[in-house]
Structures are given as C-alpha cells and as structure tokens.
C-alpha positions in Angstrom: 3.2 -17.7 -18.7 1.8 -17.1 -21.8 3.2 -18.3 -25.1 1.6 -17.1 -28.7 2.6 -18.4 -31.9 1.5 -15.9 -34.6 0.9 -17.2 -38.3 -1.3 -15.7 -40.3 -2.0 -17.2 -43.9 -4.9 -15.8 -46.3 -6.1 -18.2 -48.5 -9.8 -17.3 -50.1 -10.6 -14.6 -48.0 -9.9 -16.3 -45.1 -7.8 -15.7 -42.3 -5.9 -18.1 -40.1 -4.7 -17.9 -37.1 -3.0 -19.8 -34.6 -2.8 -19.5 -31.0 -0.9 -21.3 -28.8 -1.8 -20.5 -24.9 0.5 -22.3 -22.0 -1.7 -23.4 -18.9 -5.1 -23.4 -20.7 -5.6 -19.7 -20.0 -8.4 -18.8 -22.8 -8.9 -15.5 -24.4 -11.9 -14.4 -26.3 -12.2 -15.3 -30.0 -12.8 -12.1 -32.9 -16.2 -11.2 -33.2 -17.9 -13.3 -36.0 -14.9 -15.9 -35.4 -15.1 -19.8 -35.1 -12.5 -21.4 -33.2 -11.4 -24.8 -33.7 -9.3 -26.8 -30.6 -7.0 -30.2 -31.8 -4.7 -31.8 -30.7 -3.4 -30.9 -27.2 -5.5 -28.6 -24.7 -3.1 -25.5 -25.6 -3.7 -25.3 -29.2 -6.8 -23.5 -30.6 -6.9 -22.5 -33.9 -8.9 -19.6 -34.9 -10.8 -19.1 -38.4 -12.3 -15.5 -39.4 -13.6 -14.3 -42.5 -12.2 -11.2 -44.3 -12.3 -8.5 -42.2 -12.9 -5.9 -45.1 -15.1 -7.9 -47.4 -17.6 -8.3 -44.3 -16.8 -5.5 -42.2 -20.5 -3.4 -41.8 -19.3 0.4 -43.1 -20.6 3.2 -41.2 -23.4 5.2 -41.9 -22.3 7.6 -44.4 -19.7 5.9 -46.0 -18.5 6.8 -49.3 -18.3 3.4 -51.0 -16.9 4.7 -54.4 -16.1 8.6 -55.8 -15.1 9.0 -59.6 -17.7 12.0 -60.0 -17.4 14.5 -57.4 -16.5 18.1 -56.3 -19.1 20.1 -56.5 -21.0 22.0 -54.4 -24.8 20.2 -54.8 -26.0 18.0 -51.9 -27.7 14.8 -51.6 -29.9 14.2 -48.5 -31.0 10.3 -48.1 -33.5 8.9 -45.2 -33.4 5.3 -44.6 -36.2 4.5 -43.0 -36.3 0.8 -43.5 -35.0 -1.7 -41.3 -32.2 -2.9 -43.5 -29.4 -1.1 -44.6 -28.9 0.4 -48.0 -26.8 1.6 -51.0 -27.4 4.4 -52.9 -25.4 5.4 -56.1 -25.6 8.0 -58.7 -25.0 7.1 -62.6 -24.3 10.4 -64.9 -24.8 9.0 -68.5 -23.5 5.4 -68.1 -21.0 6.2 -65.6 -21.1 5.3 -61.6 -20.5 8.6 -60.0 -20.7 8.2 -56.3 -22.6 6.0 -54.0 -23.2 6.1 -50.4 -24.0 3.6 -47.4 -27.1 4.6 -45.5 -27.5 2.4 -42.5 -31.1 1.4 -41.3 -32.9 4.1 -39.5 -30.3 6.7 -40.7 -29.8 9.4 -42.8 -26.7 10.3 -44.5 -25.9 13.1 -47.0 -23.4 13.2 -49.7 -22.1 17.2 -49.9 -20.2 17.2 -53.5 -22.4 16.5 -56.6 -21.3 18.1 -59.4 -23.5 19.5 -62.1 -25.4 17.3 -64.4 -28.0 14.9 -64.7 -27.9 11.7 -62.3 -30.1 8.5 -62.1 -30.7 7.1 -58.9 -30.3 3.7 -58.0 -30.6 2.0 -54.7 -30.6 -1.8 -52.9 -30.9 -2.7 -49.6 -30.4 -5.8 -47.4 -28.4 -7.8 -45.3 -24.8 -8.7 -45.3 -22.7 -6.2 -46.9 -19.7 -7.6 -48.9 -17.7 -4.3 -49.8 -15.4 -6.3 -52.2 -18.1 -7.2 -54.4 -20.2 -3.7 -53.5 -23.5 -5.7 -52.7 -25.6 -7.1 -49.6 -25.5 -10.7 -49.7 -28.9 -11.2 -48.0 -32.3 -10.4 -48.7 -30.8 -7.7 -51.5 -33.6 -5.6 -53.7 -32.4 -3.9 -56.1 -34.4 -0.5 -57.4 -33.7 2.8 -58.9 -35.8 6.1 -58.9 -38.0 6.5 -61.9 -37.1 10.7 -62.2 -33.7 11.9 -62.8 -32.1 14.5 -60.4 -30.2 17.4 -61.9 -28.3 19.7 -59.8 -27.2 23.1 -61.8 -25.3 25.1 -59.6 -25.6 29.6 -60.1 -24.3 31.9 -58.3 -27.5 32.5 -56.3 -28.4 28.9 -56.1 -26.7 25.4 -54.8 -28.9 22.7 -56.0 -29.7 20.3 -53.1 -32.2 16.9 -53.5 -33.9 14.8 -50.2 -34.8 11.5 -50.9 -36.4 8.3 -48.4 -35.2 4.5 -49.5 -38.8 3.6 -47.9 -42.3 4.5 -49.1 -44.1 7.8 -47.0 -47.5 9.4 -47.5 -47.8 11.7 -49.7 -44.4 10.9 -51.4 -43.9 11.7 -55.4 -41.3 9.4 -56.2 -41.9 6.0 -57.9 -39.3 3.3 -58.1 -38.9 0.5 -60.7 -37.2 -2.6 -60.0 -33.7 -3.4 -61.4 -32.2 -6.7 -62.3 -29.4 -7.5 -59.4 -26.5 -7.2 -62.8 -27.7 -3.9 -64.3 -26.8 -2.6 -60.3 -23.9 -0.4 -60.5 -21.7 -2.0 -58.2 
C-alpha cells in the first residue's frame, strides 16, 4: 500500500516536495532533482529547482515577440556546440528573439519591415526568467544591419550562422553581458 503526502511550497524558486512511501517502495526522483531521506525510512523529501527558469526550450523557440507580423524571414545555423540566443533590436526596441539549439537551425517566419540589429549569445544553462545562459555565456552582435522591405514581387529573407565558416562576410563585435537585450 502506498501512502503520498503532497505539499508543495515555492520559496526562491524552489520546489518542495514531500513524499511519504509505506513499505520502503522507492520511486524515481525528477530529473535534475536531489532527494534528501530523514527521519524514518518512509520519508524522503524531494528538492527541484524551478522547472521554467531551468527548463532547456526547444529549438525554435520564440523567447519574446513585441515586433512581429510580417511576412520577411530569418534563417539561423547554429553550428556551435552550445546553444544560442538570437534577438532582433529595431531602433532601441527588442523585437523578437529566438532559441537555436546546438547543431540546429531554426527560422523565425514574421519580420516586419524595417531595419534590425542582430545580437546573439551563446552558452550553457539557460535561465528563461532572466533570458540568459548562466554558463560559459558570450555575448556578440552582427556588425551590419539587416533590413527586410517587403514589395509586391519580393519577400525579404536573411540566412545567418552563430559560428565562423569560410568564406563568410559577416563580422561580429563583442557586447558587454548588460547592453544584451534580454
């Protein structure tokens, strides 16, 4: 017979749990979970992190859409080993940005008109409360601007790589971790 006592309490991002299991009968533990046992044999008390702060999005992910709904297209190759973020500034204003897992390529399908800068960071650890890898992060953005114009004989479409390849034209500049639109 199993018994389960289910209390769950956030306190700092954190989740707890606690599970109370008759007869010693274990069951497996959440990914990325630590478990604790005190007291008697049939108490085990389970700690896990935030779920959605640490939760690795998918490739393709749209991480954050203010500036969107037009027809233009954005192609991204990441060829590096590490994940990465790519976001589009028009003026001073985040537009979209994009996860792009390692080895993947993602595309974003709805740029509107105008003229974006391109930033990008990769690394480890992706918090997506506070938009930024916690690990091994570089922060860079693309020295040319894109501009998509859309006409009625021509949808504006851009292909870019996150990691260097022969005979590439775009140079990159390095950005401070704050001046990253998050």
């Amino acid at each position: 017979m199993k018994r389960l006592l289910e209390g769950t309490t956030t306190r700092s991002g954190v989740v707890v749990a606690a599970v109370a299991l008759a007869g010693g009968l274990l069951t497996a533990s959440p990914a990325g979970a630590t478990t604790v046992t005190g007291g008697s044999a049939a108490t085990t008390v389970t700690f896990t992190a935030d779920s959605s702060a640490l939760a690795r999005p998918r490739n393709g992910t749209i991480l954050y859409d203010r500036i969107s709904g037009g027809q233009g297209r954005l192609k991204i190759k990441n060829g590096l080993s590490r994940d990465g973020v790519v976001a589009l500034v028009r003026g001073k204003t985040k537009a979209i940005s994009i996860y792009v897992r390692a080895k993947s390529t993602a595309t974003i399908t709805d740029v509107r008109d105008g003229t974006y800068r391109i930033y990008f960071t990769t690394g480890t650890s992706f918090n997506r409360s506070k938009g930024r890898f916690t690990r091994n992060a570089v922060y860079q953005r693309f020295s040319e601007k894109l501009t998509y114009r859309t006409t009625a004989t021509r949808i504006p479409g851009w292909s870019l790589t996150l990691n260097p390849v022969r005979g590439g034209n775009a140079r990159t500049t390095s950005v401070n971790p704050k001046d990253f639109p998050a």
